[in-house]
C-alpha positions, 0 to 999 in steps of 0.5 A: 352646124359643126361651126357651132358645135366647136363654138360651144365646146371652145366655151365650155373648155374656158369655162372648165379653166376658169373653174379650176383656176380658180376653185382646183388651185385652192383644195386646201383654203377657205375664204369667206367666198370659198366656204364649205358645206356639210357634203364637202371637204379640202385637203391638205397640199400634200394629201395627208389631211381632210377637214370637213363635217363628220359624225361620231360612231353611233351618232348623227351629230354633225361636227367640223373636224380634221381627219387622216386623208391616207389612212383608211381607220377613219382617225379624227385628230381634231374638231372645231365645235365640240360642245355645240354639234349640228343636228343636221347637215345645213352646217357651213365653215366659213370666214365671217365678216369680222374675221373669225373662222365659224361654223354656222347652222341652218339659220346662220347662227354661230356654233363655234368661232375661233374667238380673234378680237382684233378684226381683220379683213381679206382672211383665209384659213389654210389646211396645212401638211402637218395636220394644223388649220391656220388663220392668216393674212393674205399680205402678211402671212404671219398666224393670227390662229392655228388649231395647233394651239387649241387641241382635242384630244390627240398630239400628232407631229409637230404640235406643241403642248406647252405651258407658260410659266408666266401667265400660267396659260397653257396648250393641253390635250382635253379627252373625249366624254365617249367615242360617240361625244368629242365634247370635252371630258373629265381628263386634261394632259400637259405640262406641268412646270412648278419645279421640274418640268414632267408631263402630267394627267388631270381628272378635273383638277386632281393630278392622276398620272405623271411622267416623272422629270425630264433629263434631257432625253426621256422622263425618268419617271417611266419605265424604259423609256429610251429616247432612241425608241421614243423616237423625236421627243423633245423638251424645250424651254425658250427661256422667254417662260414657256416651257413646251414638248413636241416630238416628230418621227425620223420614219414618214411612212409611219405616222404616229400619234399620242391619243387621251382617251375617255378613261385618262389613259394615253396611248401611243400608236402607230400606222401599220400595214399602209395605212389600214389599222393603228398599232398601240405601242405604249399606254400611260396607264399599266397597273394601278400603281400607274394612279398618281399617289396610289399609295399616299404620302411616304408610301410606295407602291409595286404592281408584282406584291400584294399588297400592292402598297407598303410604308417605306422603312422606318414609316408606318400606316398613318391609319391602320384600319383604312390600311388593311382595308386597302384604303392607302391613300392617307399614307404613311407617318414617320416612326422615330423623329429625325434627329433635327427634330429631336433637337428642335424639341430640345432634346438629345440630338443623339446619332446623325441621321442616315439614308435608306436607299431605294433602287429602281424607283419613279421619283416622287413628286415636287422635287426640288432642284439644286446645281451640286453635284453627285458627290455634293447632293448627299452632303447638301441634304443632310446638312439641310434640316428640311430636306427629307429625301435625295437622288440624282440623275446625270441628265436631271442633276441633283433632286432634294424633296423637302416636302412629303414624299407622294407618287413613289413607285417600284420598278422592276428595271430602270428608274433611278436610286432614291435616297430617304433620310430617317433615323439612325436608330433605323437604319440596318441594325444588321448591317451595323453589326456586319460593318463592326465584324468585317472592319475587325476582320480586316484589321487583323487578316487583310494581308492574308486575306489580299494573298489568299485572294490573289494566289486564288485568282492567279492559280484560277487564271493558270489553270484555265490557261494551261487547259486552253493551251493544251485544247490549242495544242492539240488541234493546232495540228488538224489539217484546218489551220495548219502551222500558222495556229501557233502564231496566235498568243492565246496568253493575251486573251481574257479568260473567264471562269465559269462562276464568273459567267454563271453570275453574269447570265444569272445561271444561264436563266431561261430569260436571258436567251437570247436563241439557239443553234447548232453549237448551243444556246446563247445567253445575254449577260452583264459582267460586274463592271456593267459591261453587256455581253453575249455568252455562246455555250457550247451544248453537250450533246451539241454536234460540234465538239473543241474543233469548231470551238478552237477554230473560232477561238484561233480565228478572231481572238486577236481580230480587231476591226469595226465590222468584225463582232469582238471576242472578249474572251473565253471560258474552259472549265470540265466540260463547259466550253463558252465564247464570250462576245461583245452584246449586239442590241439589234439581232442579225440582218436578217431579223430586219431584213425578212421582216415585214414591220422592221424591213420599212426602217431600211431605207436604202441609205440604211441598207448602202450602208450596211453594203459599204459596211460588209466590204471592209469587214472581208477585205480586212479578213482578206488583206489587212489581218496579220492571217488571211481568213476565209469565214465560208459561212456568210450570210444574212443571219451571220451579219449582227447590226449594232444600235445605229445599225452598222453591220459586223460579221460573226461566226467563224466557227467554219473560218479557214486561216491562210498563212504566208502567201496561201489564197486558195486551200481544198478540203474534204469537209465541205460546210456552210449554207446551201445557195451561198456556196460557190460552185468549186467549193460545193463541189470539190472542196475548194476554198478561196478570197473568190468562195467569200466574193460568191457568198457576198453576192447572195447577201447583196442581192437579198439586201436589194431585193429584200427576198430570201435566197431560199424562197426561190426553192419551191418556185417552179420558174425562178430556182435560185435569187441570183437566177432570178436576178439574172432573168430579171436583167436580161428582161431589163426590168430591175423593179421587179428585182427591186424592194418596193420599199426602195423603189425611189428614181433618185437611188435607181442608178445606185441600185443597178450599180449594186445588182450589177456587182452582185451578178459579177460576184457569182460568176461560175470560174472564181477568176472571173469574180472580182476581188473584194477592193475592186468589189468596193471600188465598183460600190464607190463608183470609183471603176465608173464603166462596170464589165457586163455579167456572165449567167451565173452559177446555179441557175439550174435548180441546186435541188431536183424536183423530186427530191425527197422532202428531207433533201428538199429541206437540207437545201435550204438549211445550213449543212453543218450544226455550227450557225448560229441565227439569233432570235434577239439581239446579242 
């Protein structure tokens, strides 16, 4: 009887092999003998894609489509037999004997069909990673037919929507009739290649929105689009006539993706929060003004008036009752003849034509393109009878239109400059007369007007000087800097003057903010000469005064180094007191870090980087400068990232200068931030190369763990990030000190190396911390045997459970009104 029994499981254990051998090995494939049913699905090799039967929301049709397998908003990205649904569940895809990949009904009829014309036998159709359902040989390999190439309504990575100039042939996405109804809708999107190439939006045949021309990096015609935010795009012409776009995101965890929804609008949207909801970044359709020609010919249209359209200067309405009704669409009429016209006629030609310029504009449409260039473009234009308007890009090149001038919008920011020819007899007459006046001004007073400028500007200039001396002076001898203050050549650094700065920052107006600390509030500002910067004022009743802003002023004034934030200048006029920085885009590590959207873009590689960044930022401060300079204030918030994301160390309102052959100093003021001091510091003052060491600790360990330090304060186990760290390696178990974010085994030796080195940099004797070139050396793996720790300092609580709950929140803020954590970027 057990004979048997082991008899019959041995068969049915072959039986389950054959099984899955044959069925288990091929989820991603059908054959005309693998088909699928309604109640059946395949998946992609890598788990990313589904394709099965599916019904729309509030309907029981039955269509063939491929959805988002990880994403739990059931998403469809595409659908086989949109205009012939099943009107049950007796549907099949499968391979039909000629070739083709179908999707039959109850009685075997085709509903849907992938249409090849040459038969071929021994098919399959593969459901790829990329989200593409391809039809292939199973000798040849090659793609007899790919869903990528007959879209529905959504772009996702990797898919090319492309048009051949040739045979006019194009790959376009086709919008839904209704969320219930993939059947194909009213709007189409594309590319549209008849000049310039620009992505266009089609209401049956009439255009209704347009991208404006691409440059080579983003489309000119939409508002502040960065080709560093629109992450991946890419315009390919492969020079045999196809022209087409594609894009793919540099963040896998992210995926994104470019929907045409029911009402021609396209929307950009991303996966957030693993995989539970889609996020809209950007939507093609805004304003009205966003409707392609709202305004008609020669009109122009500005979502912030009202009315939102007006006739160019020298235009008007070409029919003023449908105008004033708000009927713009029959545009605007040239009000005075152009002087090629009038010539043509055979009248006086009269004076040349000129250009109206036109900033921040979405260009028109049908531009022309010609190889001059900047300096030529207008020349050609204006030499040519035909051309009616010009600008220029430097990606695009130069644009002339020689016909009406149709799909003309108003920016508030970007776009570029656009040039409208018109009559003489319409241009400024104002600024004619101002022309006249000011050229007879300055044949007559040019030289007293250039010395009246310069005695101005060197008196300016002087003056600020001698009171930033005597601000030097004064406080050169405070016990903070001692005598090596002097050696700092104020004289060589840029001075600015107060309206110069006003101007910049367009008065300090509330919108240019970018956040607020202790010194004062700090604005973002852009000097004449295009040059971004950031303005740090110091506040009236601020609580620091002219010792902390001297101190930063002495400290980084001549400091030179690619991780160190750059000082431009300063200003000192009354009672105004300003420092003036170079702009960082990308805010304070922190603001990426503690985040839990933006922390996903630190990878680990991100996140070493920054590590090997901030390392030689504090030996240059240590060694290298000509003064050795302790900041005592690092920290996340005072580590600004660039636009890669490369760290540079701010703030050095606290900073300490060491001259000679100085490495340690006492104080009696003790600053800086809670849980980054190192214990000789915090409690008897005193200061060394080992005080940064400790303080860098914190940051690395926060950067590992993408944990605060202050969020351990509360915790009534773990009182501090480096006790936790130390718990943790003691119980051999890093992955819970670790970001999940990171947690990947092929960094897991790197990240041990850098937990380790952070512990070894909070050791309780300054002595036993390592200095910042043996720090590097350990991060390079240069020193391949690292010492083992000590318990550091402060793992017992800093702040005691009973303190008061102003005590409690002093202990987690900086102890002095000098830090600055910015909101933006700066």
């Amino acid at each position: 009887m057990e004979l048997v029994r082991s008899t019959n499981l041995s068969a049915l254990l072959v039986l389950l092999s054959c099984f899955c051998l044959q069925f288990g090995s091929a989820i991603d494939t059908i054959t005309a003998a693998k088909f699928i049913n309604d109640s059946e699905t395949i998946i992609s090799n890598g788990g990313d894609f589904k394709l099965g039967f599916f019904s729309p929301p509030n309907s029981t049709d039955r269509y063939v489509g491929i959805w988002y397998a990880e994403i739990s908003v059931f998403t469809v990205v595409w659908v086989a037999n949109r205009n012939n649904p099943l009107k049950n569940s007796s549907g099949v895809l499968t391979i039909s004997e000629d070739g083709n990949l179908v999707v039959l009904d109850g009685q075997k009829k085709i509903l849907w069909s992938s249409n090849l014309t040459n038969s071929v036998v021994n098919l399959s159709a593969q459901l790829l990673d990329s989200g593409n359902l391809v039809l292939q040989g199973n000798t040849t390999g090659t793609f007899l037919w790919e869903s990528f190439q007959h879209p529905s309504n959504t772009f996702i990575e990797k898919m090319k929507i492309s048009t051949d100039v040739r045979t006019g042939k194009k790959v376009q996405l086709t919008s839904w009739t209704s969320p219930s109804d993939p059947s194909i809708g009213n709007f189409s999107a594309g590319i549209d290649a008849r000049n310039l190439p620009e992505l266009f939006i089609w209401n049956g045949s009439r255009p209704y929105w347009r991208s404006g021309p691409w440059n080579g990096l983003v489309f000119i015609g939409l508002q502040n689009m960065y080709s560093v935010f629109h992450d991946g795009f890419s315009l390919v012409d492969d020079k045999e006539g196809t022209i087409y776009l594609s894009f793919s995101s540099s963040n896998d965890s992210f995926p994104y993706t470019y929907v045409l929804n029911e009402q021609g609008n396209l929307l950009e949207a991303y996966s957030n929060n693993s995989g539970e909801d889609w996020e809209v970044t950007w939507s093609s359709y805004k304003t009205e003004c966003d409707v392609y020609g709202k305004c008609g010919a020669y009109g122009s249209c500005n979502s912030h008036n009202s009315p939102i359209c007006s006739c160019l200067r020298g235009f008007e309405p070409k029919n003023t009752e449908e105008w004033n009704r708000g009927n713009w669409t029959s545009g605007c009429v040239r009000r005075t003849p152009l002087q090629c016209e009038r010539v043509n006629n055979g009248s006086d030609g009269g004076k040349k034509d000129g250009f109206l310029k036109l900033t921040m504009m979405k260009v028109p449409d049908l531009a022309d393109w010609s190889s001059a260039r900047e300096e030529n473009c207008r020349n050609q234009c204006l030499e040519n009878c035909s051309c009616i308007a010009y600008a220029f890009d430097a990606g695009t090149g130069c644009m002339p239109w020689t016909r009406s001038l149709i799909d003309l919008q108003k920016f508030s920011s970007g776009g570029v400059d656009l040039y409208v020819r018109v009559a003489y007899s319409e241009l400024d007459t104002k600024e004619k007369v101002k022309v006249i006046i000011t050229v007879s001004v300055i044949i007559v007073l040019i030289f007293t007007g250039i010395c009246t400028y310069l005695l101005w500007r060197w008196m300016a200039k002087q003056n600020g000087r001698r009171k930033t001396k005597m601000l030097l002076y004064k406080f050169s001898g405070e016990e903070k800097l001692g005598d090596n203050v002097n050696q700092v050549k104020l004289q060589e650094l840029l001075l600015f003057n107060l309206q110069e700065l006003a101007s910049a920052t367009n008065n300090f107006h509330q919108s240019n903010k970018l956040g607020q600390g202790g010194f004062g509030p700090v604005y973002r500002g852009k000097l004449s000469n295009g040059q971004e910067i950031a303005v740090k004022r110091l506040s009236r009743d601020s609580g620091q005064g002219q010792e902390e802003f001297m101190n930063e002023v002495v400290v980084i004034s001549k400091l030179q180094h690619r991780n160190l934030v750059r000082l431009h200048g300063c200003c000192v006029e009354g009672e105004e007191k300003m420092l003036v920085y170079e702009y960082m885009p990308n805010k304070s590590l922190d603001a990426f870090l503690f985040d839990p959207v933006k922390s996903k873009l630190l990878d680990w590689r991100r996140r070493f980087n920054i590590i090997e960044g901030i390392c030689p930022g504090l030996l240059y401060l240590h060694r290298d400068s000509r003064l050795k300079i302790i900041p005592r204030d690092l920290k996340t918030s005072n580590i600004l990232l660039d636009e890669e994301l490369n760290p540079k160390i701010s703030d050095f309102g606290l900073a300490r200068i060491f001259g000679g052959n100085g490495d340690q100093a006492n104080t009696t003021r003790v600053v800086g931030t809670y849980g980054y001091m190192s214990p000789e510091y915090a409690m008897k003052g005193r200061f060394s190369e080992k005080s940064d060491v400790f303080s860098f600790r914190v940051l690395l360990l926060e950067i590992v763990s993408g944990r605060r330090n202050s969020s351990f304060f509360d915790d009534e186990q773990d009182m501090s990030l480096p006790g936790f760290a130390w718990k943790m390696w003691n119980a051999d178990n890093i992955v819970a000190l670790t970001d999940p974010i990171i947690c990947e085994p092929s960094f897991e030796m790197e990240i041990l190396r850098c937990i380790n080195v952070g512990l070894l940099c909070v050791q309780d004797f300054a002595n036993d911390r390592p200095t910042v070139p043996i720090v590097i050396s350990m991060l390079k793996s240069e020193i391949i045997d690292l010492p083992l720790p000590k318990q550091p300092a402060f793992t017992e609580r800093e702040i005691a459970p009973d303190a008061s709950s102003s005590q409690n929140n002093q202990s987690k803020c900086s102890v002095n009104n000098v830090t600055v954590t910015m909101v933006q970027g700066r």
